[in-house]
C-alpha positions as CSV (number, residue, x, y, z in Angstrom):
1,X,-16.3,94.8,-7.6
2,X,-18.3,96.2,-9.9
3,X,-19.6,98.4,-7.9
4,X,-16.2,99.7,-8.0
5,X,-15.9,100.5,-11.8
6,X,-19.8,102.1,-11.3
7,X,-18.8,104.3,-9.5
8,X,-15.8,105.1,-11.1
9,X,-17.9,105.9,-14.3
10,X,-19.7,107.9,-12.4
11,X,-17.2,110.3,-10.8
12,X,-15.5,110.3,-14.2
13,X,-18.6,111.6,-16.4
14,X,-18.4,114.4,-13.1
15,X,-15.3,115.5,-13.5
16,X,-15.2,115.3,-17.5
17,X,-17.6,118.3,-17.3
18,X,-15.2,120.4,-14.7
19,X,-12.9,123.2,-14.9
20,X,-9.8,121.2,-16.8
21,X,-7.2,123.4,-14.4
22,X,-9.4,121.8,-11.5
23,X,-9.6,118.3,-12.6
24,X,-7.2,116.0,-14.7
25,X,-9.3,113.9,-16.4
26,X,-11.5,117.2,-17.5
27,X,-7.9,118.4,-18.5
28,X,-7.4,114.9,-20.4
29,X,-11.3,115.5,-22.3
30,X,-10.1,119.3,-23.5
31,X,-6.9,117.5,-24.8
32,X,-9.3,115.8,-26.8
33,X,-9.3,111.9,-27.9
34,X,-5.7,111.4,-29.5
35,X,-4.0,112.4,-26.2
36,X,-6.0,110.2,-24.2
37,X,-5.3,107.4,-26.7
38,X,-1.4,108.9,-26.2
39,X,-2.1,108.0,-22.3
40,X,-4.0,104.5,-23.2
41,X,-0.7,103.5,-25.3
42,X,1.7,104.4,-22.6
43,X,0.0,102.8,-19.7
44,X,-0.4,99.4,-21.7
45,X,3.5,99.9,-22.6
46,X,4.2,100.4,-18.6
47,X,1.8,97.6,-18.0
48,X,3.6,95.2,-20.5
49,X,7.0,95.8,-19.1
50,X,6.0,95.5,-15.7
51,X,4.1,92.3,-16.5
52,X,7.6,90.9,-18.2
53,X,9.6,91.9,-14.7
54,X,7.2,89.2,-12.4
55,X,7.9,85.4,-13.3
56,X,12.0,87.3,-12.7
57,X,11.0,88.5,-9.6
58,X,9.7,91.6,-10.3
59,X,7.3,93.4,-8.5
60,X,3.9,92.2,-8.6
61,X,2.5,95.5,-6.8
62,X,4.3,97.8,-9.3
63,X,2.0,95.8,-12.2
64,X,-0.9,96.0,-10.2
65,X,-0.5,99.8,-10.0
66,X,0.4,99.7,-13.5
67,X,-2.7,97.7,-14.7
68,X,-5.0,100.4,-12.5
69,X,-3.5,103.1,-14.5
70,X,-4.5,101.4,-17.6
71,X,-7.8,100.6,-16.4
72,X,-8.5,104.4,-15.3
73,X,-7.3,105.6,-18.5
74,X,-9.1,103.3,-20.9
75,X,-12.0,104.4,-18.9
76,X,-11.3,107.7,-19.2
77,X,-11.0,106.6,-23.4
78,X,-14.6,105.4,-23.1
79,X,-16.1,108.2,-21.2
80,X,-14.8,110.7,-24.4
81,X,-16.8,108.3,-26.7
82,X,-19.9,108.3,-24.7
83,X,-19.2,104.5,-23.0
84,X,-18.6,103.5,-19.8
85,X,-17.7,100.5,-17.5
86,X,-21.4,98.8,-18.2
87,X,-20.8,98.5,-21.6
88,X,-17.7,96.6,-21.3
89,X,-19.1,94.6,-18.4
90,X,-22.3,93.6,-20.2
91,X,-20.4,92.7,-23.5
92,X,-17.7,90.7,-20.7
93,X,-20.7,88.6,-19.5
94,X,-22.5,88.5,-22.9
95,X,-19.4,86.6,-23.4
96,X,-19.8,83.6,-20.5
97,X,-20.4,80.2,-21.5
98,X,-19.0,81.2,-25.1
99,X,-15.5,79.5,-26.2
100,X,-13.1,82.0,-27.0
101,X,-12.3,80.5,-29.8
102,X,-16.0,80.8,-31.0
103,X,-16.3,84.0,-30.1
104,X,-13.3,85.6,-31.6
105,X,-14.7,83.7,-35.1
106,X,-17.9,85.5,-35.0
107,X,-16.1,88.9,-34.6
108,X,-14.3,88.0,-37.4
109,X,-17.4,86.9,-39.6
110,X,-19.1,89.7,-39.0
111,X,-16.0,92.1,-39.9
């Protein structure tokens, strides 16, 4: 799968350097970082409240779309700062075989 978010990052460095009334992510990088933060907040808020709708009944597909949107535009977040999917994976499996517990103490040691 991630194969997936590669290739993703790749398409998205692409179109960050496009014609932004060609492209809406290149539209989203001329915006500039706050209102791709703006787009981060409201797809976690969308994602949240779907999330709350499932154990009711809700619709699992509408928070699976929901979480994709997040995804996409939290990439899109770290392709404005010079990131991509790698660094997240690598610091993901940097974290195996490490208690979360003792891995959210280090952060906060070396805070």
């Amino acid at each position: 799968m991630d194969d997936v978010l590669t290739r993703l990052g790749q398409i998205l460095e692409e179109r960050r350097r496009a014609n932004a009334d060609d492209s809406y992510v290149a539209s989203l990088h001329r915006k500039g970082l706050n209102k791709i933060l703006e787009k981060v907040g409201e797809e976690a808020t969308e994602t949240i409240i779907a999330a709350k709708d499932v154990p009711g009944g809700g619709d699992r597909q509408a928070l699976v779309n929901e979480t994709a949107d997040l995804w996409f535009h939290s990439l899109v977040m770290l392709s404005h700062l010079d990131l991509g999917p790698q660094d997240v994976l690598q610091e993901l499996q940097r974290r195996f075989n490490i208690s979360g517990l003792a891995e959210k103490a280090a952060r906060t040691q070396t805070k």
